[in-house]
Structure formats: structure tokens, C-alpha cells
N, C-alpha and C positions, 0 to 999 in steps of 0.2 A: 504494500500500500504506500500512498506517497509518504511522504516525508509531512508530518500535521503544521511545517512552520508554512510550507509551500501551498499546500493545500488550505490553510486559511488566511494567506496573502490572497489566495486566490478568489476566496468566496466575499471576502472584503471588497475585491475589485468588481464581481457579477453584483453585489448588493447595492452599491454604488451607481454602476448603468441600468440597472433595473427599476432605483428609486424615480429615476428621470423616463424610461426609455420604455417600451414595453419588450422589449429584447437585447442581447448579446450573444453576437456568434464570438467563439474562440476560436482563433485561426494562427496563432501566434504559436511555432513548432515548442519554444518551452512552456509555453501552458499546456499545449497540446499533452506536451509528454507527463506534464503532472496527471492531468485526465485521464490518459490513455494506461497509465498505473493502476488504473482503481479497474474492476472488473464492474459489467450491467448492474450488476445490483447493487455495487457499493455506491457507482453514481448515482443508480438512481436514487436510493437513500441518502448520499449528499445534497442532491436538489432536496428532496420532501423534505429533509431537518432543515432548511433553507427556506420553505413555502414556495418552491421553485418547480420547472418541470425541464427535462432536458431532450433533448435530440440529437442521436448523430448521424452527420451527412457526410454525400462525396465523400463519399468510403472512407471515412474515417480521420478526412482533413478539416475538416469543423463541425463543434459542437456546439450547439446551440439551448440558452438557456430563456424560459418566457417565467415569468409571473404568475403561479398558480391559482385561478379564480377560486377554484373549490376552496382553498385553504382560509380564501379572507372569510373574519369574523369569529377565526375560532379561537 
């Protein structure tokens, strides 16, 4: 699994374009490769402890993070 100092520089940076944005792709090879460390289900339970939801495209060269609707209010 990544490295927790990287992996939450990193969650710091999605929570940040998310506040403003309704998206962020990651396409940036060293984030990629913090990402690409975690396995499906760990990402996807980093997005859901986040209130986030993820995607990944183009075979694996961006990943994409939205704003989870379900999650607001809880």
C-alpha cells in the first residue's frame, strides 16, 4: 500500500479541487503511481472515507475523482 504521508498529500490535494470543482482527473505519473499502489478496493474505500467516488480511464492513465451525492447529509 502507498506510503500514508503520500497518500494523504494526496487526498488533501482531491479535497481541495473538489471543494471548488465538481471533478479531478489525476494524470500526473507520480500520483498516478501512489494510486496505482493501492488495489480496487482499497481505492475505492479511499474515495468512500473521503465522501468521494473514483474512476479509472484510458487504461489506467487517469483516474478520476467526483463528489459523492449519496454521501451528502450524513
Amino acid at each position: 500500500m502507498a506510503g500514508a504521508e503520500n497518500l494523504s498529500a494526496l487526498a488533501s490535494k482531491i479535497s481541495a479541487v473538489l471543494a471548488v470543482k465538481s471533478e479531478i482527473f489525476i494524470t500526473h505519473p507520480a500520483e498516478l503511481m501512489i494510486l496505482r499502489s493501492l488495489t480496487d478496493s482499497d481505492l475505492r474505500n479511499f474515495a468512500v472515507e473521503h465522501g468521494w467516488r473514483t474512476v479509472r480511464r484510458l487504461g489506467g492513465r487517469q483516474i478520476e475523482f467526483y463528489n459523492d451525492a449519496s454521501t451528502r447529509g450524513l
